[in-house]
N, C-alpha and C positions, 0 to 999 in steps of 0.2 A: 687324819693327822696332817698338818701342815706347819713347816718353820716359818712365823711373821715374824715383824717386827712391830712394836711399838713406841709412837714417840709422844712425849709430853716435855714441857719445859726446855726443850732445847737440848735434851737427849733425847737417845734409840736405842732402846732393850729388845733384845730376841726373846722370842717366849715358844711354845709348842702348844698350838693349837688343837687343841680335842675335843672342843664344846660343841653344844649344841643347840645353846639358847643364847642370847644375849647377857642373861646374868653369868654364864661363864666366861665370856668376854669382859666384863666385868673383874668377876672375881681377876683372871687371868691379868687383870693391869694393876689389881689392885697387889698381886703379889707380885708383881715386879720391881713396880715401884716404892711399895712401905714394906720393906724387907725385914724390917724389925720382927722381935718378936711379938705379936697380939697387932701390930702397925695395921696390918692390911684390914682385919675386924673392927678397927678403930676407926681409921680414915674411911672407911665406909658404913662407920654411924653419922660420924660430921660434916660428913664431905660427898653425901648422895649424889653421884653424875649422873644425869639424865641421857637419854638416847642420844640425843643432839649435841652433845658431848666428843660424840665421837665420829670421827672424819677418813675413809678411805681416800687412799692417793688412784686416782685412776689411773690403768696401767697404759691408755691408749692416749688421752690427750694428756697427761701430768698434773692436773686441777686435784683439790683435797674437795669432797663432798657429804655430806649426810642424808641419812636414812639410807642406806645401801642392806643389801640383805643379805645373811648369812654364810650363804652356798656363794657370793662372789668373793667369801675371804679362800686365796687360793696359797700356794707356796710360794713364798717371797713376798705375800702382798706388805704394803705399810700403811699402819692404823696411827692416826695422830688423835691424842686427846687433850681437851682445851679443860685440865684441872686448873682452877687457881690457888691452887697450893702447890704443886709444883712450877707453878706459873711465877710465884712470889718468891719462892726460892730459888730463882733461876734467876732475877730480873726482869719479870716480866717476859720473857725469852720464847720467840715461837720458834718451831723450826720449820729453817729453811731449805726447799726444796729447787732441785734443777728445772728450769718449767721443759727440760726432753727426757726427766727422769724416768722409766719404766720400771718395776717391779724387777729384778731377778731372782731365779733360785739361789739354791742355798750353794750351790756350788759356784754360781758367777759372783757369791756375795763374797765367800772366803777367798777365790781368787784376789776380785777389787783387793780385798785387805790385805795380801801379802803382797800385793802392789806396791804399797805405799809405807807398809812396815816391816822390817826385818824379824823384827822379834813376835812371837807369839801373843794374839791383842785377844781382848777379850769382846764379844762380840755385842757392845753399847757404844758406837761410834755414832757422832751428831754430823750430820748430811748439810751439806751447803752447794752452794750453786756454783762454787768452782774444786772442791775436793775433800775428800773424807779427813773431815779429825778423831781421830781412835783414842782412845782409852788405853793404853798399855795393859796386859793380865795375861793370863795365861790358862789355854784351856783344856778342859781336864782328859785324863785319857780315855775315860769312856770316849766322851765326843770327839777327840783326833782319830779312835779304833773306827767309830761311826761316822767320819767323815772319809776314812781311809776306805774302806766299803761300800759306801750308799753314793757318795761325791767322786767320781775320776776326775772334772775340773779343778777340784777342790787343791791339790800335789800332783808332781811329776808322780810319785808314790802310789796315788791313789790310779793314776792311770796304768802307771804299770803292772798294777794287782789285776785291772779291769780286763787289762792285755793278757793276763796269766790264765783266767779265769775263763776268758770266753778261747784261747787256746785248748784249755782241755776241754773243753763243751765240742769245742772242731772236731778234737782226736775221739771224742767218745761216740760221736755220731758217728765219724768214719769208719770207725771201729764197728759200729752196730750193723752199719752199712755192707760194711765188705765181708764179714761173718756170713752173708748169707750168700757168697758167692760159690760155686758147687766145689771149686777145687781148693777152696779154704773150711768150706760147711763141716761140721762136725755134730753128730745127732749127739750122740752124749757124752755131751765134752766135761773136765773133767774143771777142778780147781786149780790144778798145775796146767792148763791151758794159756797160752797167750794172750787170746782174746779178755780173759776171767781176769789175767793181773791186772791187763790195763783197763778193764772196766775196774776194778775195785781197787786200781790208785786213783783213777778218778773220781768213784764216788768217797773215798777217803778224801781227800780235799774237798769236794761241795759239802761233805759231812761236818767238818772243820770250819769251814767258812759261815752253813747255819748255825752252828753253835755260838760263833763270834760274834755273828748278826743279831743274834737273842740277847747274847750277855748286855751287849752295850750300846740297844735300843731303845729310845726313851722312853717308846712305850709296847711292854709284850704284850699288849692285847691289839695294839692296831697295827703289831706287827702282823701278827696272824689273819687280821684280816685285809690285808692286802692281797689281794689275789695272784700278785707275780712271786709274792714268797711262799703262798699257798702252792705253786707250780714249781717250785724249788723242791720244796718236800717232799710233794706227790713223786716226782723225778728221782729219787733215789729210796721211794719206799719197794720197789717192787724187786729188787734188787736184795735189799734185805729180807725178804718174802722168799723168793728163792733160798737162799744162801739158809735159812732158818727151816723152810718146811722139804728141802732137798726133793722137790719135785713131788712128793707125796700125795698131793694136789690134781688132778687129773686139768687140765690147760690154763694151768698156771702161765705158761708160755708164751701164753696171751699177752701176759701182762709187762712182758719186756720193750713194746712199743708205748708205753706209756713213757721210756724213759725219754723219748725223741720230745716228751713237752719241754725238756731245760732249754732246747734250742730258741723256746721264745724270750731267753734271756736276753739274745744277741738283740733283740730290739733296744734295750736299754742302750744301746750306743748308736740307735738311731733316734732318738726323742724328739728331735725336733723333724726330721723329715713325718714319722708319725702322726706327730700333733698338729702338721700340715695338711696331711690326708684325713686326720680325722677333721678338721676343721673345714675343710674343703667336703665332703659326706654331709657334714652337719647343714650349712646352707645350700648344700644342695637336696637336701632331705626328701622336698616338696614337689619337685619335677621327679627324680628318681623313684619316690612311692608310687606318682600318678602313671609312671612309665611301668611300674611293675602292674598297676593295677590294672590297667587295658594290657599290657600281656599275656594275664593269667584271662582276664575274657577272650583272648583271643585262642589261645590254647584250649578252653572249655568250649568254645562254641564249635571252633575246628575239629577236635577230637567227635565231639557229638556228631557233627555230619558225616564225619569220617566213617566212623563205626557203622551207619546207618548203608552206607554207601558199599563199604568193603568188607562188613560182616559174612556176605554170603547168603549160605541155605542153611538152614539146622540138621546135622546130623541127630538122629532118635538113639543112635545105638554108639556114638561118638559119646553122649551129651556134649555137642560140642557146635560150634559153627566153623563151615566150610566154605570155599572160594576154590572156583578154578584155579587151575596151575596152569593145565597146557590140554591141549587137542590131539589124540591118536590118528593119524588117516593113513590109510592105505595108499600106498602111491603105486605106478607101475614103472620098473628101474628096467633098461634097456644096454645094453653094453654091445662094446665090436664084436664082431659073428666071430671070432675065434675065442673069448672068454666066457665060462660056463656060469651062469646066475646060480648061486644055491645059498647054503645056509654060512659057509666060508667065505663069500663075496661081502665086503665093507660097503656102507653104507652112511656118509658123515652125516648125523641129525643136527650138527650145532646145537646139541642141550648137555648137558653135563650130564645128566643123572636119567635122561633117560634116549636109548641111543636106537636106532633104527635095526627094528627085528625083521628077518624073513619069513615069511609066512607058507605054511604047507599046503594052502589052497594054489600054489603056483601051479602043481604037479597037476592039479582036479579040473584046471581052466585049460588043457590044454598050450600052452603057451612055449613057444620055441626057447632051446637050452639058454640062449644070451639074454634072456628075459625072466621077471618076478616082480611079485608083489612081493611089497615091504611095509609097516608098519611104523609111521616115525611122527612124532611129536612136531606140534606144530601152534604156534601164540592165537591162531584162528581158526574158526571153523572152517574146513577145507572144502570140503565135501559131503555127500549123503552117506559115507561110511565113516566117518569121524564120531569118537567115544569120548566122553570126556573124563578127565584125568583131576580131582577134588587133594586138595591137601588143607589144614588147617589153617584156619583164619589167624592170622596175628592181630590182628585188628577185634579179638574176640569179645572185648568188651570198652568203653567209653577209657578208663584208666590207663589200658595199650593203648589208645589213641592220643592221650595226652602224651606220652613220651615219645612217640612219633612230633606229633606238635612243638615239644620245646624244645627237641634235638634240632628240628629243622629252622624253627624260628629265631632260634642262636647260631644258625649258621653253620653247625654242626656235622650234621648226617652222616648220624653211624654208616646208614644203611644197613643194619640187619634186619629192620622191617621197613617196607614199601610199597605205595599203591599202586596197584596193576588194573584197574577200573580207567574210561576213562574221565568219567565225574571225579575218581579219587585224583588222578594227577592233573587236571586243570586244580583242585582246591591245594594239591599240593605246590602248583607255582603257586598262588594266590599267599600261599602262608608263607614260603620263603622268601618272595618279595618286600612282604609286610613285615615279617623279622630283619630285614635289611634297614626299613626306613625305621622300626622300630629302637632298633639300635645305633640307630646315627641321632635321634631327637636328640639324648640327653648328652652328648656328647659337645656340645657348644654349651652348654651352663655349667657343666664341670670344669671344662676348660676355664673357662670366663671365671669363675670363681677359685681355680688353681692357682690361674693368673695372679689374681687380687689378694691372696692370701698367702702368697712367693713374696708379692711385693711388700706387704705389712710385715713378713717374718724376717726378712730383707734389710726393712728399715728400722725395726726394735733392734737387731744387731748391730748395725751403724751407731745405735743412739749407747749401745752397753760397749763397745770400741773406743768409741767418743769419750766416756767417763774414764777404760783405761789409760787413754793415753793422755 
């Protein structure tokens, strides 16, 4: 659904675009225009327009064109049609456009017009190249409810709804937010809760506010299918879930963090930063894919060696793969002639978890009191009396291996897994280097194209400025 405009004979009617073929567009001007009763079935047995009839205003250079396709009629576009029947009835009259005119929505549209008129105009104003001539009318309440709602450009009114609106959406996430802090937490909180009122005076207002948005929408079916009113809904169903099945439900609980989707309302008051960054994604689409696509080979191929490398030995009775940890060796510990070596004598191994043991063969070897063997872990083979010491592979199959790979190649590293080989950490510089330069490539085309599409968003505002003043 999109609000155009249409112009023929030297007027411009709004219409609500729903179609989806060319004969709706069609139809769509045929009822704008022969408003009579039977008119529009009439003027389109006499009056057949052909395609080339009809002309989009381009949003970027200001030029009127034909043969344009469907999907470029957007919100706010304007459609000029060369009838010679309104053409005759006008005087021959085209209409004249600003050659730095750009398309706006529907809220820079009602703006423009309370610009230049005081009173309530109806939305068929003829466009010329120094300022808007309006129609005087008055429009009806559904569309002022629905411009009070869907438009905050549109009134001071409309913004201070928008301000009200995304106010409780703050308080209800804070709300949600701080509920789970332990000296506020309550496991079975009750309906006389705090928390419980100001969640359900907030969902009592967005309940109020969908209801509004349905009444006096042009259309209830493409309201529905909008997906950010689809996330309105969803946002205070679970809420009445609760309140209705009283937990009955075994984790239903769950379903309280669905209300956190209303917060992607607050986007609506960033539309144009948005539609920068989506447009900035869009042309850069082409390097970003190919950046992901040699990523993911480099993660596959990495992981594969990896695994191969730092798997280990198969344990039979694990079913599992294992890797060294560390090396046991016996060392011989000597102290000053006046402190006695035995099992109470310290010994720092520098390992956490496994610490240097005294050994009862000290007693069998003969060996004077300030002296003993000890037993202490060690990253190498020491000696000929060195055991080795097996713990489980984290690298146990190709898939641990990837997640090692994309942690490191985004720069990341958890480090709860790591390679202790040393073929495994030469491929582990090799991958965190290459995730370096990985991540710097697309970093100059996004830019370059952030650039370019700041300055174009830049200069369609200069040129909607321009028209206000």
């Amino acid at each position: 659904m999109a609000n155009i405009f249409v112009a023929a004979g030297g007027r411009v009617k709004r219409g609500w675009w729903t179609g989806k073929t060319f004969d709706d567009l069609v139809a769509l001007y045929y009822s704008l225009y022969y408003e009579e009763e039977g008119g529009a079935e009439k003027a389109k047995g006499q009056n057949a327009l052909p395609r080339s009839s009809f002309h989009i205003l381009d949003p970027k250079f200001g030029i009127l064109c034909e043969g344009f396709g469907l999907d470029e009629i957007i919100e706010g576009s304007l459609i000029e049609v060369y009838d010679p029947i309104q053409m005759k009835a006008n005087d021959g009259k085209h209409t004249h456009y600003s050659p730095n005119y750009t398309p706006a929505d529907t809220a820079q549209f009602f703006r423009i017009i309370r610009s230049h008129v005081k009173a309530p105009v109806a939305v068929s104003p003829q466009l010329n190249a120094n300022a808007f001539q309006l129609q005087p009318g008055k429009l009806s309440v559904r569309e002022r409810l629905w411009l009070l709602l869907e438009s905050p450009d549109s009134s001071k009114q409309a913004a201070y709804v928008l301000c009200f609106f995304f106010g409780l959406i703050l308080i209800s996430t804070m709300g949600f937010i701080l509920e789970t802090l332990p000296h506020f937490y309550v496991h079975d909180s009750s309906t006389s809760s705090k928390w419980f009122i100001m969640e359900a005076t907030c969902i009592s207002a967005f309940t109020f506010e969908i209801f509004l948005r349905v009444a006096c929408c042009p259309s209830v079916w493409e309201y529905f299918k909008s997906s950010m009113n689809l996330v309105d809904i969803l946002a205070i169903l679970p809420f009445y879930c609760e309140l209705v099945l009283n937990d009955s439900v075994p984790g239903l609980a769950v379903l309280r963090a669905v209300r956190l989707m209303r917060i992607f309302r607050l986007f609506k008051g960033f539309t144009s930063s948005l539609n920068m960054i989506s447009k900035t994604v869009t042309q850069s689409a082409k390097p970003l894919y190919m950046n992901m696509f040699i990523t993911m080979l480099i993660v596959i191929v990495s992981s594969s060696l990896l695994f191969y490398v730092e798997r280990g030995v198969w344990d039979d009775d694990l079913k599992n793969w294992k890797r060294v940890s560390y090396y046991v060796c016996r060392i011989l510990v000597e102290s000053d002639p006046n402190v006695v070596v035995d099992s109470s004598y310290v010994v720092e191994s520098g390992h956490s978890e496994a610490p240097c043991v005294y050994s009862e063969e000290s007693f069998q070897e003969g060996l004077a009191l300030n002296q003993g063997y000890f037993d202490c872990p060690f990253s190498f083979d020491r000696n000929d009396s060195c055991y080795t010491v097996y713990e489980p592979s984290p690298f146990a199959s190709i898939p641990h291996g990837c997640w090692w790979c994309l942690a490191s190649i985004t720069c990341v590293g958890y480090g709860d897994i790591s390679p202790t080989s040393l073929f495994g950490k030469g491929l582990g510089c090799v991958v965190m280097v290459g995730g370096i330069v990985m991540l710097s490539l697309p970093i100059s085309v996004v830019g370059r194209n952030l650039s370019r599409v700041q300055l174009e968003t830049n200069l369609d505002e200069g040129k909607r400025k321009k028209h206000l003043e």
